[in-house]
LOVEXTOR-906307 format. One record per residue (C-alpha): x, y, z. Coordinates in steps of 0.5 Angstrom, whole numbers, plus 500, padded with zeros to 3 digits. Last residue first. Example, Ala and Ser with C-alpha at 12.3 -4.5 7.8 and 13.67 -1.06 7.14 Angstrom:
<atoms>
<xx = 527; yy = 498; zz = 514>
<xx = 525; yy = 491; zz = 516>
</atoms>
This chain:
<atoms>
<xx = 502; yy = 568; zz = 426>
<xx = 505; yy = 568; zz = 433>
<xx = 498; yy = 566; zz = 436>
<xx = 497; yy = 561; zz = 430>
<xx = 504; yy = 558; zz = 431>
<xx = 502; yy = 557; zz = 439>
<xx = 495; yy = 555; zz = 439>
<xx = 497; yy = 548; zz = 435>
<xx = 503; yy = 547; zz = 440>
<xx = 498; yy = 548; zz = 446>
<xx = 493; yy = 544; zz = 444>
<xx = 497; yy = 538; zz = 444>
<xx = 500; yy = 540; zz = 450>
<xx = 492; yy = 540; zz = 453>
<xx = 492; yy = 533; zz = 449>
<xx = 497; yy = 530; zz = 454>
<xx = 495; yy = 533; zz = 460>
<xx = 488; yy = 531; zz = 459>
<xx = 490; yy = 523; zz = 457>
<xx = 495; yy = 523; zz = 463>
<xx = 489; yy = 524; zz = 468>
<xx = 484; yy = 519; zz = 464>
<xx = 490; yy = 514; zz = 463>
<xx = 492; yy = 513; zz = 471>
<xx = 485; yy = 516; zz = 474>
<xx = 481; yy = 510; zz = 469>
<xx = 486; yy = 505; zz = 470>
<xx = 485; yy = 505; zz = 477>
<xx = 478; yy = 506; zz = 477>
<xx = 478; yy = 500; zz = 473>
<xx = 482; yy = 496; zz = 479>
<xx = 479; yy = 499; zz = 484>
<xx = 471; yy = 496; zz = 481>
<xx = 471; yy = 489; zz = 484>
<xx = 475; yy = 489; zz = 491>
<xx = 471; yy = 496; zz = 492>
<xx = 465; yy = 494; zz = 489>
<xx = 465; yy = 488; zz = 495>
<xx = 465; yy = 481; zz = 494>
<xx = 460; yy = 477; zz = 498>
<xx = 461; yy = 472; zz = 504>
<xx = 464; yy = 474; zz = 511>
<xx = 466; yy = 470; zz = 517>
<xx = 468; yy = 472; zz = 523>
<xx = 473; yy = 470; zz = 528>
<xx = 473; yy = 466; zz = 534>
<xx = 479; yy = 468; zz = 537>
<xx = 485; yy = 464; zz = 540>
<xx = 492; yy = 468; zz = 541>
<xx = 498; yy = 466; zz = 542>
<xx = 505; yy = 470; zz = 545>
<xx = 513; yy = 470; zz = 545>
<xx = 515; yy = 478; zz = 545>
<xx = 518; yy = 482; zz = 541>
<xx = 512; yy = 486; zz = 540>
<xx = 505; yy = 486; zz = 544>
<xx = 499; yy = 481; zz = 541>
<xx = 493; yy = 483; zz = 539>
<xx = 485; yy = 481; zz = 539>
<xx = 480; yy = 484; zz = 535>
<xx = 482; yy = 491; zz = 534>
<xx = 478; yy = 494; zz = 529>
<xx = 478; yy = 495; zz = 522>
<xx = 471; yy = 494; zz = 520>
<xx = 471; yy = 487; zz = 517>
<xx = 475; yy = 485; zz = 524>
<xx = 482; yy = 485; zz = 525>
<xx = 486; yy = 479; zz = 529>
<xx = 493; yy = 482; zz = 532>
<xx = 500; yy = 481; zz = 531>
<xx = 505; yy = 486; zz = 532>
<xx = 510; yy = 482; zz = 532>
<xx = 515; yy = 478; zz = 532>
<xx = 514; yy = 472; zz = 527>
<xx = 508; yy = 476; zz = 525>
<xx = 501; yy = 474; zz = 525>
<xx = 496; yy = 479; zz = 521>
<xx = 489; yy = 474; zz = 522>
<xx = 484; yy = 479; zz = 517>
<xx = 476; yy = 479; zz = 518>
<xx = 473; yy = 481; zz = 511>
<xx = 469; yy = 487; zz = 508>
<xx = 474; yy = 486; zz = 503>
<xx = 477; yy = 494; zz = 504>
<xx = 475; yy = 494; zz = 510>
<xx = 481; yy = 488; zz = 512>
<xx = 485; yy = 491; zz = 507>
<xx = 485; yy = 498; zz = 510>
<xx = 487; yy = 494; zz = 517>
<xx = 492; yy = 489; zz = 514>
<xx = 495; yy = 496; zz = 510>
<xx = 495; yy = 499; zz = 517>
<xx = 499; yy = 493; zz = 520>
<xx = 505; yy = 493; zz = 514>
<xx = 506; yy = 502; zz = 517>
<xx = 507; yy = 498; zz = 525>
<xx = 510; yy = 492; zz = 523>
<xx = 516; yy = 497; zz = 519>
<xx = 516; yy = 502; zz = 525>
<xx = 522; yy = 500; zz = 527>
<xx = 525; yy = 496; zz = 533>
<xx = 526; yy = 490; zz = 530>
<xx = 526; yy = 490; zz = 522>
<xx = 530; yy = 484; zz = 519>
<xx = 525; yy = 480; zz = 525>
<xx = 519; yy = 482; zz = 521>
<xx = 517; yy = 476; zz = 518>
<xx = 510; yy = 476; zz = 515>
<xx = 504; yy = 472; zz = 515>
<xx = 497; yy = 475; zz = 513>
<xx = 491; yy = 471; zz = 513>
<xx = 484; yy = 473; zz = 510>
<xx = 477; yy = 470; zz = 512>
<xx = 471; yy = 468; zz = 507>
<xx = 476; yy = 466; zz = 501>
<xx = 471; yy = 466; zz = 495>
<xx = 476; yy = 464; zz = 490>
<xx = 475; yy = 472; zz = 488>
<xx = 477; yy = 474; zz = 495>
<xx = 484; yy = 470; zz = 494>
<xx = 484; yy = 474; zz = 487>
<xx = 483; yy = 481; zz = 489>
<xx = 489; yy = 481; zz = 495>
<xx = 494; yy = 478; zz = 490>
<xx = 491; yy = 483; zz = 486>
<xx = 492; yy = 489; zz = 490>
<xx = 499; yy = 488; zz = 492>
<xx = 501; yy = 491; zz = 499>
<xx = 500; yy = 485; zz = 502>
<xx = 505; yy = 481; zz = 498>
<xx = 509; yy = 484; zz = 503>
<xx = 508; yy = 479; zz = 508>
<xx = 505; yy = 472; zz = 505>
<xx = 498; yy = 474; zz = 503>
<xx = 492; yy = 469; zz = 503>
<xx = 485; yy = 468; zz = 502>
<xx = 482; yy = 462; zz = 507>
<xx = 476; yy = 458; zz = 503>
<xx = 473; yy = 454; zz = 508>
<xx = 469; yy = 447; zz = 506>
<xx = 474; yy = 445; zz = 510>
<xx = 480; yy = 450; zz = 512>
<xx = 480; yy = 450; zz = 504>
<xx = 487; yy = 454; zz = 502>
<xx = 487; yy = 460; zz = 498>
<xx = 492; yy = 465; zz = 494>
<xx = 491; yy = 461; zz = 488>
<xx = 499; yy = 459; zz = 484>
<xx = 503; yy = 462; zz = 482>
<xx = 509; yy = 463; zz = 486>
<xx = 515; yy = 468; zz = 485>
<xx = 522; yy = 464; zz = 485>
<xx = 527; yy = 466; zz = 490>
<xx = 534; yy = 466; zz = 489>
<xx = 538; yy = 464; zz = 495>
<xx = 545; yy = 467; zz = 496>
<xx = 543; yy = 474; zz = 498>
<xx = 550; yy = 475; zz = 502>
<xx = 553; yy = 476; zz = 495>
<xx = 549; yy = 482; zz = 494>
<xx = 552; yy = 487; zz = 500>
<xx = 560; yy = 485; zz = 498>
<xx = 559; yy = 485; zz = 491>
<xx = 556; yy = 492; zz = 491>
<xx = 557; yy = 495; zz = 483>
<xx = 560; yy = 489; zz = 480>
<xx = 555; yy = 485; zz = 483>
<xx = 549; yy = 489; zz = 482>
<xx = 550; yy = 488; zz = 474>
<xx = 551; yy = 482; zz = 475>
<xx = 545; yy = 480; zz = 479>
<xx = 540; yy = 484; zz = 474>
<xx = 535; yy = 482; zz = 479>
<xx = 537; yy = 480; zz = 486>
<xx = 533; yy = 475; zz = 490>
<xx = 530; yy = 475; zz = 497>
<xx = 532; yy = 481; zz = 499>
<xx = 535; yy = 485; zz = 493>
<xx = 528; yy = 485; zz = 490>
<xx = 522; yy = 483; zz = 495>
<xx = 519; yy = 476; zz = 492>
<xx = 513; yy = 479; zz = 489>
<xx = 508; yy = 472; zz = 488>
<xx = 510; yy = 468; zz = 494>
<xx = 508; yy = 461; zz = 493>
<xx = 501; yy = 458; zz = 495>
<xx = 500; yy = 451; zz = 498>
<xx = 495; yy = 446; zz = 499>
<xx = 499; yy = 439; zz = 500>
<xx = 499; yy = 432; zz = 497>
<xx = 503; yy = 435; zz = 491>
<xx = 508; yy = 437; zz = 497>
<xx = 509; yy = 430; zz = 498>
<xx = 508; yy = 428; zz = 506>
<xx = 513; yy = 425; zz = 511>
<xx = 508; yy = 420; zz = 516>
<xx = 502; yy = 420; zz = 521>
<xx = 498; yy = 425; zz = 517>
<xx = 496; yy = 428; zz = 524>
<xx = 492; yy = 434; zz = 523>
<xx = 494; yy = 437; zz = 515>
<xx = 499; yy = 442; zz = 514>
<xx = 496; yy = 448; zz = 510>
<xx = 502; yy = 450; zz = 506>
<xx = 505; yy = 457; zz = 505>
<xx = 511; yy = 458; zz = 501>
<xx = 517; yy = 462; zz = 500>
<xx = 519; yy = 459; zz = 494>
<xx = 526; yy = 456; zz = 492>
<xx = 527; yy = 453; zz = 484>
<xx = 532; yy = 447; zz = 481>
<xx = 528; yy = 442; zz = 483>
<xx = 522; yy = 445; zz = 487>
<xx = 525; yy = 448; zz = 494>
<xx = 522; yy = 450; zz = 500>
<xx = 522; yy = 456; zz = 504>
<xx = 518; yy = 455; zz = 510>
<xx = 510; yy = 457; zz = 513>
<xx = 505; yy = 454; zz = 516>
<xx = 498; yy = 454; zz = 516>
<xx = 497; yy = 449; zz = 521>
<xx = 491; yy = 444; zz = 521>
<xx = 486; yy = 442; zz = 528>
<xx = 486; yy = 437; zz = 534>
<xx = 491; yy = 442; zz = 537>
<xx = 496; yy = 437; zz = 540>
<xx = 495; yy = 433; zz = 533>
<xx = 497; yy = 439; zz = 530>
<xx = 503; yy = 440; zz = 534>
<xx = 505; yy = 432; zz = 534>
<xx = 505; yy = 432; zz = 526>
<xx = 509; yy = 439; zz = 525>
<xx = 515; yy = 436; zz = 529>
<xx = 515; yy = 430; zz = 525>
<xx = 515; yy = 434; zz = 518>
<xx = 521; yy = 439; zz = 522>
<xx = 525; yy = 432; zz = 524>
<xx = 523; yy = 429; zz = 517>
<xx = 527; yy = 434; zz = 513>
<xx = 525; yy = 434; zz = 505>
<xx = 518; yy = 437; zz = 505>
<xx = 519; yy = 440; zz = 512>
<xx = 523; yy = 445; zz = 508>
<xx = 528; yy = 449; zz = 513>
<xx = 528; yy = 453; zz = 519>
<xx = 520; yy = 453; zz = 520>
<xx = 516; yy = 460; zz = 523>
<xx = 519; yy = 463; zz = 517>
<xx = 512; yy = 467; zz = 516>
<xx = 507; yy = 467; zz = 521>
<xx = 505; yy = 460; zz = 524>
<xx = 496; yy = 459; zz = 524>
<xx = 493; yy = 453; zz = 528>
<xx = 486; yy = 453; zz = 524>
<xx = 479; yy = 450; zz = 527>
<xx = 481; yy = 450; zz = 534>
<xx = 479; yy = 446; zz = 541>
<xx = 484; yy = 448; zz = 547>
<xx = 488; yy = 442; zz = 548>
<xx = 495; yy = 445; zz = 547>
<xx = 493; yy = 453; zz = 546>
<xx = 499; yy = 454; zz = 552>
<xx = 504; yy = 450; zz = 548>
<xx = 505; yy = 454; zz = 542>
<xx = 510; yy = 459; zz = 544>
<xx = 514; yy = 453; zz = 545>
<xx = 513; yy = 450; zz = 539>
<xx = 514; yy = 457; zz = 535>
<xx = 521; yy = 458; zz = 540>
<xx = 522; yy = 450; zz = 538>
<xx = 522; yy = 452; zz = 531>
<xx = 526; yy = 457; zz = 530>
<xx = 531; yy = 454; zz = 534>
<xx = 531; yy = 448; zz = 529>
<xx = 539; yy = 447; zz = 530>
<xx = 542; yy = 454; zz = 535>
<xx = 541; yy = 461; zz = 531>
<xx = 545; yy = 467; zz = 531>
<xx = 540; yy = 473; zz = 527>
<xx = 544; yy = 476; zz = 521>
<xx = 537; yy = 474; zz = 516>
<xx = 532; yy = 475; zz = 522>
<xx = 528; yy = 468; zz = 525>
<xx = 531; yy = 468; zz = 531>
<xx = 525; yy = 467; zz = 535>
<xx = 519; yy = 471; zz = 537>
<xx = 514; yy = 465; zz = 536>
<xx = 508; yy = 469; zz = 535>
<xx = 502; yy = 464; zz = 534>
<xx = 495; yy = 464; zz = 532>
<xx = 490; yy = 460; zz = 535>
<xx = 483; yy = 461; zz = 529>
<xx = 476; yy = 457; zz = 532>
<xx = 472; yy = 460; zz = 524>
<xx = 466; yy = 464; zz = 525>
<xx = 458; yy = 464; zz = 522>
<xx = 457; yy = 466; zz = 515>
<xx = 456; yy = 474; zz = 516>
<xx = 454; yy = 477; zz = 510>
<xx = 458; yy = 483; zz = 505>
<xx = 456; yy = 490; zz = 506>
<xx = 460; yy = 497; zz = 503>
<xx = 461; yy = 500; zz = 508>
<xx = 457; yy = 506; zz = 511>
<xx = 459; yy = 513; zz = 508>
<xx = 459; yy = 518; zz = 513>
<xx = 465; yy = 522; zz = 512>
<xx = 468; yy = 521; zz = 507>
<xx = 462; yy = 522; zz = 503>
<xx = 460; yy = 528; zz = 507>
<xx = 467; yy = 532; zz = 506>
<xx = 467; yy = 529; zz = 498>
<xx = 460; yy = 532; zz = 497>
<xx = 462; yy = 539; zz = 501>
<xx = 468; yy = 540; zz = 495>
<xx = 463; yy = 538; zz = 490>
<xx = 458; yy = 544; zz = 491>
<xx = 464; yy = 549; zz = 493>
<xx = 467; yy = 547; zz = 486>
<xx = 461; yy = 547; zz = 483>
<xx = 458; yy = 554; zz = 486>
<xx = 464; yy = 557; zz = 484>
<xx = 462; yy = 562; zz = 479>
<xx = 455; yy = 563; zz = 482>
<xx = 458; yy = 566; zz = 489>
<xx = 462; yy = 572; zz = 486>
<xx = 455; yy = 577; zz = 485>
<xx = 453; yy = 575; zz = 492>
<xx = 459; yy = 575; zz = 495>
<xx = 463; yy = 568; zz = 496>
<xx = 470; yy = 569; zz = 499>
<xx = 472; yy = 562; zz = 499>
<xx = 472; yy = 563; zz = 492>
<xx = 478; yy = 568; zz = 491>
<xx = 482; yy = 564; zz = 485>
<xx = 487; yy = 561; zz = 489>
<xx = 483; yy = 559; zz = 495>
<xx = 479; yy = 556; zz = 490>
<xx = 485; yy = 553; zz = 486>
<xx = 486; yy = 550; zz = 493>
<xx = 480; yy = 548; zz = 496>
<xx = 480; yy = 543; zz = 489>
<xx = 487; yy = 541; zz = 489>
<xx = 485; yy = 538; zz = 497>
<xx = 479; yy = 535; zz = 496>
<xx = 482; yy = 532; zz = 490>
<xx = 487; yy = 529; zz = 493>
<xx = 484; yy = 525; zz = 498>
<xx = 478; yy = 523; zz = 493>
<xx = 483; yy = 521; zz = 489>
<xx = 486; yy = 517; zz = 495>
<xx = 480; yy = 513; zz = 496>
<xx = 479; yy = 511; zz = 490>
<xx = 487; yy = 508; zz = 490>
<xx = 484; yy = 504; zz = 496>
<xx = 478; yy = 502; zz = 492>
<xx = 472; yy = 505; zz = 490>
<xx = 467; yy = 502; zz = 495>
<xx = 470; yy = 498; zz = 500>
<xx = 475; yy = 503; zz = 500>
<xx = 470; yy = 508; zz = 502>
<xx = 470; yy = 505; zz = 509>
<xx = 476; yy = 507; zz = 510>
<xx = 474; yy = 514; zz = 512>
<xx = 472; yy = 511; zz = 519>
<xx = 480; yy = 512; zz = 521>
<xx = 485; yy = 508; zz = 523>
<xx = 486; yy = 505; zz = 516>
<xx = 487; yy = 513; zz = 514>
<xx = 495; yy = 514; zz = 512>
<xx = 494; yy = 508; zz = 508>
<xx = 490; yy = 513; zz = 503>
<xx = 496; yy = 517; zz = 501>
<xx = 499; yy = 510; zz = 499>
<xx = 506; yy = 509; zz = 501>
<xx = 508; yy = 501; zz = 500>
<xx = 506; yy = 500; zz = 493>
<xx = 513; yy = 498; zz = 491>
<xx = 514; yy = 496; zz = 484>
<xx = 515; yy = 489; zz = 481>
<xx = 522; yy = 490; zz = 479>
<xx = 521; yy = 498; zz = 477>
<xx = 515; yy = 499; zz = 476>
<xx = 508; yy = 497; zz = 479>
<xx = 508; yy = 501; zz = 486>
<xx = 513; yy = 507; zz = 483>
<xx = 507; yy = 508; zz = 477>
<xx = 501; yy = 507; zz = 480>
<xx = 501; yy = 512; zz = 486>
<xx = 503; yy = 516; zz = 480>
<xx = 497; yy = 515; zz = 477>
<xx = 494; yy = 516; zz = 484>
<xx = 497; yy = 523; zz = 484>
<xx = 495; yy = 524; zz = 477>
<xx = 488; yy = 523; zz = 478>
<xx = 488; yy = 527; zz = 483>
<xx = 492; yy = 533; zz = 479>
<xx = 487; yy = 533; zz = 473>
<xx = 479; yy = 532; zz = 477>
<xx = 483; yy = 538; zz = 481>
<xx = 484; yy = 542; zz = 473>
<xx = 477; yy = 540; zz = 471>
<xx = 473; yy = 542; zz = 478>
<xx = 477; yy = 548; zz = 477>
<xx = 476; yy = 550; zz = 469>
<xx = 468; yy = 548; zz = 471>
<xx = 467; yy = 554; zz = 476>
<xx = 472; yy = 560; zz = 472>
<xx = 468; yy = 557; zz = 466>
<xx = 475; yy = 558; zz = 461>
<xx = 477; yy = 551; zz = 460>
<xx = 482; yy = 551; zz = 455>
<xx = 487; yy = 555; zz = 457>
<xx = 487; yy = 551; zz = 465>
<xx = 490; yy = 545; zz = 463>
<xx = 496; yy = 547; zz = 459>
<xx = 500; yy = 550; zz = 465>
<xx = 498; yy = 547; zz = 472>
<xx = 497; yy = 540; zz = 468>
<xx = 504; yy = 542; zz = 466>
<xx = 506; yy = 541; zz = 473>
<xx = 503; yy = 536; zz = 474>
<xx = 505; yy = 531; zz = 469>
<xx = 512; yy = 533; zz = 471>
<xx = 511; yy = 529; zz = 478>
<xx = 513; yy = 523; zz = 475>
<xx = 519; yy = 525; zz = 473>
<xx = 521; yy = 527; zz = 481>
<xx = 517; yy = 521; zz = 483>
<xx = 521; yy = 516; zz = 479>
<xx = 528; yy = 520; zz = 483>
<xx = 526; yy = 520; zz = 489>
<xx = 525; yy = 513; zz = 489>
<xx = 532; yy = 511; zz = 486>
<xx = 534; yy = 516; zz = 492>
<xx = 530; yy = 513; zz = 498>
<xx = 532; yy = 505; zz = 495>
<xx = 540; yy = 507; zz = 494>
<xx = 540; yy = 510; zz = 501>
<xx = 536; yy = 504; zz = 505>
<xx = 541; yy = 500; zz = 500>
<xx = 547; yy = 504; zz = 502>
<xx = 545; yy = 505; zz = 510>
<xx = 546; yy = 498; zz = 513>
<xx = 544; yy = 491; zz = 510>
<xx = 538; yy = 490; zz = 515>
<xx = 536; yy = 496; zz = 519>
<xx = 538; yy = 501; zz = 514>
<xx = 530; yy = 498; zz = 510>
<xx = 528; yy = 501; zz = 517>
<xx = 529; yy = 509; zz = 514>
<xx = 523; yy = 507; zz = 510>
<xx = 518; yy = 512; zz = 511>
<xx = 525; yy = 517; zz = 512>
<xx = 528; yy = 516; zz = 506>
<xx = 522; yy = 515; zz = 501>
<xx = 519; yy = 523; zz = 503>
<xx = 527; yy = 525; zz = 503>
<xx = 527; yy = 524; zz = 497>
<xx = 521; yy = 524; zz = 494>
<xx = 520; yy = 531; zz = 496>
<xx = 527; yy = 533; zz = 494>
<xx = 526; yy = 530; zz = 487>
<xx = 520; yy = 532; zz = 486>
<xx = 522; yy = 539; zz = 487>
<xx = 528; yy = 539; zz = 483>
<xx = 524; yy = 536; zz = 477>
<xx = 520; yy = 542; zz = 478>
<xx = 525; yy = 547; zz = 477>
<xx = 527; yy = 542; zz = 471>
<xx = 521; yy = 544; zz = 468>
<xx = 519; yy = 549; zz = 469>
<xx = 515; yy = 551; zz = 475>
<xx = 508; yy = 555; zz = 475>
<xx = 504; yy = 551; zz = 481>
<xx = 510; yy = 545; zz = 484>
<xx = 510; yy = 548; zz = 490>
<xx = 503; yy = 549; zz = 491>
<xx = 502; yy = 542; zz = 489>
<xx = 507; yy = 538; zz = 494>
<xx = 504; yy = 544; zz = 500>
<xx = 497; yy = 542; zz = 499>
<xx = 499; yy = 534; zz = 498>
<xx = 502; yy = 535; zz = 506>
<xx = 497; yy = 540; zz = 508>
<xx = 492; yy = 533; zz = 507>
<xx = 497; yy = 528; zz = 509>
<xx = 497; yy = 532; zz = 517>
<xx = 490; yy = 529; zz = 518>
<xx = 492; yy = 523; zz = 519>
<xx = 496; yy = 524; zz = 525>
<xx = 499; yy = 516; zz = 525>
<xx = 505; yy = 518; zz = 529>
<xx = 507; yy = 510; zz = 528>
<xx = 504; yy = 511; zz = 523>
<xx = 503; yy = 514; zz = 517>
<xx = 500; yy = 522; zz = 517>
<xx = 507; yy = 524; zz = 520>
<xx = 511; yy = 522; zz = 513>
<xx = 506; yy = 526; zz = 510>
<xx = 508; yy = 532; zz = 513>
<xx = 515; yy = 531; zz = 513>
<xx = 515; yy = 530; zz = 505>
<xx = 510; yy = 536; zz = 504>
<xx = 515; yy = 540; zz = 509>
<xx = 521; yy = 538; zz = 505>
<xx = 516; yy = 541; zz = 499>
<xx = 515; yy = 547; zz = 502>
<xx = 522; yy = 548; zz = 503>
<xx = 523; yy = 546; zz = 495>
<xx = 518; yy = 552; zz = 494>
<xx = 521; yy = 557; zz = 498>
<xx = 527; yy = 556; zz = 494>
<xx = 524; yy = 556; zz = 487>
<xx = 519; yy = 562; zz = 489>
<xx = 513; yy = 560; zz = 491>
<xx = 506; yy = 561; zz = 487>
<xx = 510; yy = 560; zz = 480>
<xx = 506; yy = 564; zz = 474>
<xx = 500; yy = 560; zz = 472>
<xx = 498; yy = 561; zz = 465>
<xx = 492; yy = 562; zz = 464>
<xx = 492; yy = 569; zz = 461>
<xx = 487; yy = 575; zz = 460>
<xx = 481; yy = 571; zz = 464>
<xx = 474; yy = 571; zz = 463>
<xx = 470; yy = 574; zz = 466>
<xx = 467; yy = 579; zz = 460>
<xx = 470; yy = 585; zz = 462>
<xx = 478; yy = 581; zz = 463>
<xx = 479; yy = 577; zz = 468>
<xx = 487; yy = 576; zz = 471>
<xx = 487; yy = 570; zz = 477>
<xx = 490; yy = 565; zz = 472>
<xx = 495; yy = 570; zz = 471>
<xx = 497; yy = 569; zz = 478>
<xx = 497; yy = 572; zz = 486>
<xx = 502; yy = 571; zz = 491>
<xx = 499; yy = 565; zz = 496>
<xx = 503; yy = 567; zz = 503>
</atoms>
């Protein structure tokens, strides 16, 4: 039950008494509410994808965290994020075993208890200064979504690169409520998320989804914004990009053994990628594309590999889009490169386009702070020998006169990345990514709906290939072209569309990123600001 606050108290002239909140929960239903925030929104991502669920689950994190202090709601934040991040990505446990899965769940549990504070004193300080009932609730919810996105922000940009893998609007790539990404982003997408759900909170808060003819007026803009951000997710169309004809793309799903701990014979990887490969012989193509780790070492240096991939695409007649860890000098990468048809002979990488990594995963394909772990974990960070260096270099190759944007696995949770090949005029996206660490989790599941909302967002057809699936071609609309099972060997072979134009969504999200994360902090900082002024003068 909602209990009652000062902000609800209004004296004869309407305006109320107090405005500073008292807790709606007590401490303890408060920290039940948020585990059932965490629950809740870990349903809305796949592989249950009840999407609707994330919605109640914001809800319940922003009740809980109503009237706290601010130790209580570092409490708060901490059990949500904590048992949030635990079960999203309890698959991390599949590759090292418990500790790092722990470690990871409850460092980001902690960032999110500290980065939940600004909610909680939006909550206390926001609402003194705005006495219009109707104008201080659009005001305090425009705050709190902002903050949620700011938040989004912060975990997805620090530490080590960040890690922006839980967005609340990935919980909506299987939905039409997508298309708004390729208006405003995918952070866009998320605020409007948040901000319907602050707003029909502060008016179940303040009575005003009983409206009565006197009581009505005070919350018509509330009322008024809240149907706009329903009919908008509703029913936005897309955002256009044009047709350019379609692109011949086989993509192969080897399944071999390309997990970090997997047992493998020599270039056992490659013959399950070649085998899988075998029934697109002769079928006329434009592009052959191999997952992440399809190759068991640098074809720049081994002639066996180089030689294999010279047959294979003489067998395709086209170019393959492969992929290896390759070595510069002193430097590893995780890289892709277009391996053109038939060149007969060992190639230098300088004669051949490729993209590097740009987000090496930390503690996965390099250590940072390497002694300091060391001494706190030897035995997990020395099965990390190799040292991944991030790529810089365009996120594009030309199929032709084609350019193809790319993502190499977990680079697609990084916006720019994204951004950029769109920007070089890529009119087709790749993702490859190596899921073998993850087999039996729904870690493929969760990266396939960011491919999905990534495919809206861009207004591109997306090709997701995976060493061990889920594989599947996307269309700009986020449907399902054509997939492949996983754990299982496959290829498929698909005209895919081509699309040219950028979206507003790919050029104006990273401006409304930075307008939610400084705009919201800049409103609850100069409310505290106000706050500490009044104060003395009150006392005085």
């Amino acid at each position: 039950m909602i209990v009652a606050s000062r902000i609800d108290a209004p004296d004869r002239a309407g305006t109320p008494q107090s405005v500073t909140p008292r807790p709606v929960l007590p401490l303890w239903a408060a920290l039940i509410a948020a585990l059932a925030s965490a629950g809740l929104l870990n349903l809305a991502f796949p592989a249950t994808s009840v999407w609707i669920a994330a919605f109640p689950a914001a809800a319940l994190l922003l009740l809980a965290l109503i009237g706290r202090r601010t130790w209580a709601a570092l409490l708060v934040g901490f059990v949500y994020g904590a048992a949030f991040f635990l079960v999203l990505v309890s698959w991390t446990a599949r590759y090292l075993g418990p500790v790092p899965w722990l470690a990871l769940g409850l460092f980001e549990g902690a960032l999110t208890a500290v980065a939940l504070i600004p909610v909680t004193l939006a909550y206390r300080w926001v609402p003194r200064f705005v006495r219009p009932r109707g104008l201080r609730i659009v005001v305090l919810a425009l705050t709190q979504a902002a903050l949620w996105i700011g938040r989004e922000l912060f975990l997805g940009n620090w530490p080590y690169g960040g890690f922006p893998w839980p967005r609340i609007a990935y919980t909506l790539a299987d939905t039409p409520m997508a298309r708004v990404t390729s208006w405003i982003g995918i952070s866009g997408l998320g605020f409007l998320m948040v901000l319907l759900v602050a707003l029909v909170l502060e008016l179940i808060r303040s009575g005003g989804l009983r409206i009565g003819v006197a009581r009505g007026g005070r919350r018509l803009l509330p009322l008024a914004l809240s149907a706009g951000i329903v009919i908008v997710l509703a029913v936005a169309p897309a955002f256009p990009t044009s047709a350019n004809g379609t692109m011949r793309i086989g993509a192969v799903q080897g399944n071999g053994p390309t997990g970090y701990f997997d047992q493998r014979a020599p270039l056992a990887v490659l013959n399950a990628q070649a085998a899988a490969t075998e029934p697109l012989f002769g079928k006329r193509m434009d592009l052959l594309v191999w997952p992440e780790g399809g190759l068991d070492a640098d074809p720049f240096q081994y002639p066996a590999l180089s030689d294999a991939l010279d047959e294979i695409s003489d067998r395709v007649g086209a170019p393959i889009l492969a992929n290896a860890a390759t070595q510069k000098g002193d430097l590893f990468f995780n890289t892709s490169f277009l391996w053109p048809r038939s060149p007969h002979g060992t190639l230098a990488r300088d004669d051949v386009q490729t993209h590097s990594k740009r987000h090496p995963v930390p503690f996965g394909e390099y250590v940072p702070d390497r002694p300091f772990f060391n001494a706190i974990v030897p035995d997990l960070i020395g099965l990390i020998g190799r040292e991944y260096t991030p790529g810089s270099d365009v996120p594009v190759v030309r199929v032709g006169d084609t350019p193809v944007g790319l993502a190499i696995c977990f680079d697609v949770i990084y916006d720019e990345v994204i951004a950029e090949g769109v920007g070089e005029g890529a009119q087709v996206l790749v993702f490859q990514t190596n899921n073998a660490d993850f087999r039996g989790t729904v870690e493929n599941l969760q990266q396939l709906a960011i491919a999905r909302m990534r495919a809206v967002e861009t207004g591109r057809s997306v090709v997701n290939i995976s060493t061990i699936g889920t594989s599947q071609v996307i269309r700009p609309d986020g449907s399902t072209q054509a997939t492949l099972k996983s754990d299982h060997p496959g290829a498929l072979l698909e005209d895919v569309e081509l699309r040219t134009g950028v979206t507003a969504g790919v050029i104006l999200g990273p401006w409304i990123e930075q307008v939610l994360l400084w705009g919201g902090l800049i409103v609850v900082a100069g409310s505290g600001l106000l706050a500490g002024v009044r104060r003395p003068r009150a006392a005085g």
